[in-house]
C-alpha positions as CSV (number, residue, x, y, z in Angstrom):
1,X,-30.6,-2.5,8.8
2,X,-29.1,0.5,7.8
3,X,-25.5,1.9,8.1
4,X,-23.5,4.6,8.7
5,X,-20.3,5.8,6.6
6,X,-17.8,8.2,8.0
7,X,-15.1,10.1,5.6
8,X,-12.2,11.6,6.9
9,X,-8.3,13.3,4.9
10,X,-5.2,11.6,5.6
11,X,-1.7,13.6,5.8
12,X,-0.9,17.1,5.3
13,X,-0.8,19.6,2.3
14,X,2.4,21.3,1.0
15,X,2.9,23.6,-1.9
16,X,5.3,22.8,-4.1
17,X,7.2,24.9,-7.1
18,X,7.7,23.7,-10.4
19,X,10.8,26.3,-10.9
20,X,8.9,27.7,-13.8
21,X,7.1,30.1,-11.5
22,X,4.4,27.9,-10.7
23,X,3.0,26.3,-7.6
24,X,1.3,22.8,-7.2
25,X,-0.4,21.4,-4.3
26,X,0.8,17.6,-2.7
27,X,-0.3,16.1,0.5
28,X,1.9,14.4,2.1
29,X,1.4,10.9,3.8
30,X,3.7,8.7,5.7
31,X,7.3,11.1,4.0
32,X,5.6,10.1,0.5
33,X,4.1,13.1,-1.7
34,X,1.1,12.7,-4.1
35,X,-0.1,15.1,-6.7
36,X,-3.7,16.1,-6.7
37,X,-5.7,18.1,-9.2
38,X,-7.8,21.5,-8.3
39,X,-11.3,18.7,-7.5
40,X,-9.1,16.3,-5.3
41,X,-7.3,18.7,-3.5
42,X,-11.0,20.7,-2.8
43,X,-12.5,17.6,-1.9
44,X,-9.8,16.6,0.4
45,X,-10.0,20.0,2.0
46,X,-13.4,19.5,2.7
47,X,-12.5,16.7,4.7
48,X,-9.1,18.1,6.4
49,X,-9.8,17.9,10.3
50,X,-13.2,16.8,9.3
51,X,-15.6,13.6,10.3
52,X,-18.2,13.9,7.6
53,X,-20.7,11.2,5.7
54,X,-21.5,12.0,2.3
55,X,-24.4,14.2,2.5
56,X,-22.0,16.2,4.9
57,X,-19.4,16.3,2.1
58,X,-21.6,17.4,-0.4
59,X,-22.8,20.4,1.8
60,X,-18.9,21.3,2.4
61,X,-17.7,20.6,-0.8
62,X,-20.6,22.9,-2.4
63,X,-19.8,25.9,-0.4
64,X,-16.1,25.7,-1.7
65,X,-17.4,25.2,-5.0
66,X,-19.2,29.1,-4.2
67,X,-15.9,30.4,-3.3
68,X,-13.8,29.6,-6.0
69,X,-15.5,27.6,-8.8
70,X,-14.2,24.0,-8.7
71,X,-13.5,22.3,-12.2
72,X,-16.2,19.4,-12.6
73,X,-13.4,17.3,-13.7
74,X,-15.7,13.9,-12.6
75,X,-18.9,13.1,-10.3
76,X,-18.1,13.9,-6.5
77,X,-18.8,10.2,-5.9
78,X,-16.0,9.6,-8.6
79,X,-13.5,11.8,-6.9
80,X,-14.4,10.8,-3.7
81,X,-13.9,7.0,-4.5
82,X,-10.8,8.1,-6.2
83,X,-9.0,9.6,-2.7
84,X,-10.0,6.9,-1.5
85,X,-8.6,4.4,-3.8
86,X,-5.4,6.1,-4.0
87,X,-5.1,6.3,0.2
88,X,-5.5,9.9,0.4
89,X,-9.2,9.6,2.2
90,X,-10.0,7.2,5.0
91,X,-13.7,5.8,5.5
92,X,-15.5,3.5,7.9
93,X,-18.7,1.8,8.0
94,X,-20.8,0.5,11.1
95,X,-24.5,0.3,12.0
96,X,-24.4,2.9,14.6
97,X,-22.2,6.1,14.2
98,X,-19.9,4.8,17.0
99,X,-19.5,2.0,15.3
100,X,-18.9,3.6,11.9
101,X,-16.5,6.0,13.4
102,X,-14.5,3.4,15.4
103,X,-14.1,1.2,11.8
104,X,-13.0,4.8,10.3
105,X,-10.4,5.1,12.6
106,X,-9.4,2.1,14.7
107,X,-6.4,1.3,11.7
108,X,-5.4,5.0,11.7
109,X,-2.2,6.3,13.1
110,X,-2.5,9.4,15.2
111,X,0.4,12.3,14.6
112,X,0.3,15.3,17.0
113,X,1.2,18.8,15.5
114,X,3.9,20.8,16.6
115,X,3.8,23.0,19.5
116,X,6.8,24.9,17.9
117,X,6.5,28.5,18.7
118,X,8.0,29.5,15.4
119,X,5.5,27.4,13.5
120,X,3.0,28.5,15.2
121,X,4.0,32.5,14.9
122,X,4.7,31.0,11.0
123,X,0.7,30.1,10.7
124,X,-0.5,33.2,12.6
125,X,1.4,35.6,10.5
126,X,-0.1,33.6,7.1
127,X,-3.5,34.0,8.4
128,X,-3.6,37.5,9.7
129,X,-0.8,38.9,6.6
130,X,-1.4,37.1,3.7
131,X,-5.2,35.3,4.4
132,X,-6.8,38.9,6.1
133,X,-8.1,36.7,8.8
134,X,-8.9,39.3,11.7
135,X,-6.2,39.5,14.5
136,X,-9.1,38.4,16.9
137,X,-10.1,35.3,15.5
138,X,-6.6,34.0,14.3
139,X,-5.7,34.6,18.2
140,X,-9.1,32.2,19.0
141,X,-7.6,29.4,16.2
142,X,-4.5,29.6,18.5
143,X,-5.4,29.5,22.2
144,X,-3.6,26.7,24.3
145,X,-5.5,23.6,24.4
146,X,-6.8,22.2,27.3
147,X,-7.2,18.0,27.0
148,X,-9.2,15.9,29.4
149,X,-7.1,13.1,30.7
150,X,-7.9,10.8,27.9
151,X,-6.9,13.0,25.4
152,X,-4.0,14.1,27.2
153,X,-3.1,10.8,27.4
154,X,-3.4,10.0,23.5
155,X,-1.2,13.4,23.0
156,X,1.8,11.5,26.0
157,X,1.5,8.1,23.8
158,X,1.4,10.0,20.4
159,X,4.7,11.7,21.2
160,X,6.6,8.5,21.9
161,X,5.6,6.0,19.5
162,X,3.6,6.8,16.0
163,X,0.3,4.4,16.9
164,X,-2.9,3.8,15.7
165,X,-5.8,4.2,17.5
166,X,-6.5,0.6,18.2
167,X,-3.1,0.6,19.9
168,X,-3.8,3.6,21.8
169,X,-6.8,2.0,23.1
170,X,-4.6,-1.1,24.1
171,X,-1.8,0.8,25.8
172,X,-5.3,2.1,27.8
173,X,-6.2,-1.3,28.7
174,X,-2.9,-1.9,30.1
175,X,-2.4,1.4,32.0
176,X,0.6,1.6,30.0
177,X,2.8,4.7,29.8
178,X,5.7,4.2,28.8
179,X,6.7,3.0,24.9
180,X,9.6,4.9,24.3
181,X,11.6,2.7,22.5
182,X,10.6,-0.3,20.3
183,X,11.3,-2.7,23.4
184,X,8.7,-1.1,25.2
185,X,6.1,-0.4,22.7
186,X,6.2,-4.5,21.6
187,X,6.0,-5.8,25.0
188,X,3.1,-3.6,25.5
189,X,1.4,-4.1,22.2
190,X,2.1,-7.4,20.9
191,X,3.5,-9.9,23.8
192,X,1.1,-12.5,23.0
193,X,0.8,-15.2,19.9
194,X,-2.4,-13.7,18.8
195,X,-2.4,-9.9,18.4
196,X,-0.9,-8.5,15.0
197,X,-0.9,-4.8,13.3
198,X,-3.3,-6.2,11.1
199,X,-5.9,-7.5,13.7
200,X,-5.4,-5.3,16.7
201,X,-8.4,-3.0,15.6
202,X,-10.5,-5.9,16.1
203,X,-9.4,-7.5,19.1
204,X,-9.8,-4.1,20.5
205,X,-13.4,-4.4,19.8
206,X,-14.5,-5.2,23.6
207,X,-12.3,-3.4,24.9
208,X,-13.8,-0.8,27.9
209,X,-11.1,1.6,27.2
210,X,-12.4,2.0,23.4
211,X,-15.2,4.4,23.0
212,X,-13.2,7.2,25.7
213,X,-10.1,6.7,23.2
214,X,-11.7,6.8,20.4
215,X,-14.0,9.6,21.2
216,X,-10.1,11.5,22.7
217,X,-9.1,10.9,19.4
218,X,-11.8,12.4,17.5
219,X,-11.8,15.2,19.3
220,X,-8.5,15.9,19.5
221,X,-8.7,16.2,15.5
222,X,-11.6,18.5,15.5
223,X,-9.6,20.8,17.1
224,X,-6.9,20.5,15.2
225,X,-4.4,18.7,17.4
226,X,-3.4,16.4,15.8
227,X,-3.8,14.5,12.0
228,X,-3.7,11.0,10.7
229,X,-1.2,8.7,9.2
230,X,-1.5,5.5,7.2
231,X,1.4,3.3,7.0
């Protein structure tokens, strides 16, 4: 039978200056930086706030390549395999694309972006000033989003605790609502002799809360809500 494989970027990307008048590019995972060259950082752009298999990836990754001309530093299988050796790229495998997309991010740990005004006046100014993205559709990449309950549920829990999807699909399961202090979020998530951090995605694997959560989660990243953590 055959499978499915799903690829997604972990963290965020800064810019950083090596005082000499140069900039570098990191991304930024769990407070920790790593340095990527020009193929990693395009591949993991690809990828950024993107659910993708491979042949996916190639198709993204060759229309950057138009645009700027990316250095063929290794094979894209190389580099891929690389981010993903060095924690950088997530990927999940299951024989149906549910299945493959729940494995790809059941262990992940959800982060919400900030609703700060100034950030967000910040990244409208970049786009419209410095990128020449039309005033029109920079106001589009910024309209107000509108959840459905799961996913405004995901966004409650998000802000309270950091958790991974498998735990938001618990604290589902339980009707829980309330994890705002490490007290809480244990009873909630591990009060029994069974479930760990390490097995939780699996035990979550019957759960009826799990494809709505998952699928909240998914979306919520495809439009750019929130991003994902490993710890």
């Amino acid at each position: 039978m055959s499978s499915h494989t799903y690829y997604t970027a972990l963290g965020h990307f800064q810019r950083r200056s090596s005082g000499l008048g140069r900039s570098y590019p990191v991304i930024i995972i769990n407070q920790k930086e790593y340095c990527v060259d020009i193929q990693e950082m395009a591949l993991w752009t690809a990828l950024n706030w993107r659910l993708l298999d491979f042949t996916q990836i190639e198709a993204e990754y060759h229309k950057l390549d138009q645009d700027c001309a990316i250095p063929a530093l290794r094979t894209l299988e190389n580099c891929l395999g690389r981010l993903c050796t060095r924690g950088l790229v997530a990927s999940g495998t299951g024989e149906t694309d549910f299945e493959a997309l729940y494995d790809l991010l059941g262990g992940l740990y959800v982060v919400p972006l900030s609703e700060s005004l100034p950030l967000k006046l910040t990244a409208f100014l970049k786009l419209t000033v410095q990128k020449g993205v039309s005033v029109s559709k920079a106001k589009a990449l910024f309209q107000r989003d509108h959840p459905n309950e799961q996913e405004a549920q995901v966004m409650a829990l998000s802000r309270q605790a950091l958790l991974s999807t498998a735990e938001l699909i618990k604290c589902a399961e339980l009707g829980v609502r309330d994890i705002s202090t490490d007290e809480k979020l244990m009873d909630a998530l591990y009060n029994d002799d069974d479930t760990t951090s390490d097995n939780i995605a699996d035990m979550m694997l019957t759960a009826k809360s799990r494809e709505q959560i998952t699928a909240a989660v998914a979306n919520l990243y495809l439009r750019k809500q929130i991003i994902f953590q490993r710890v």
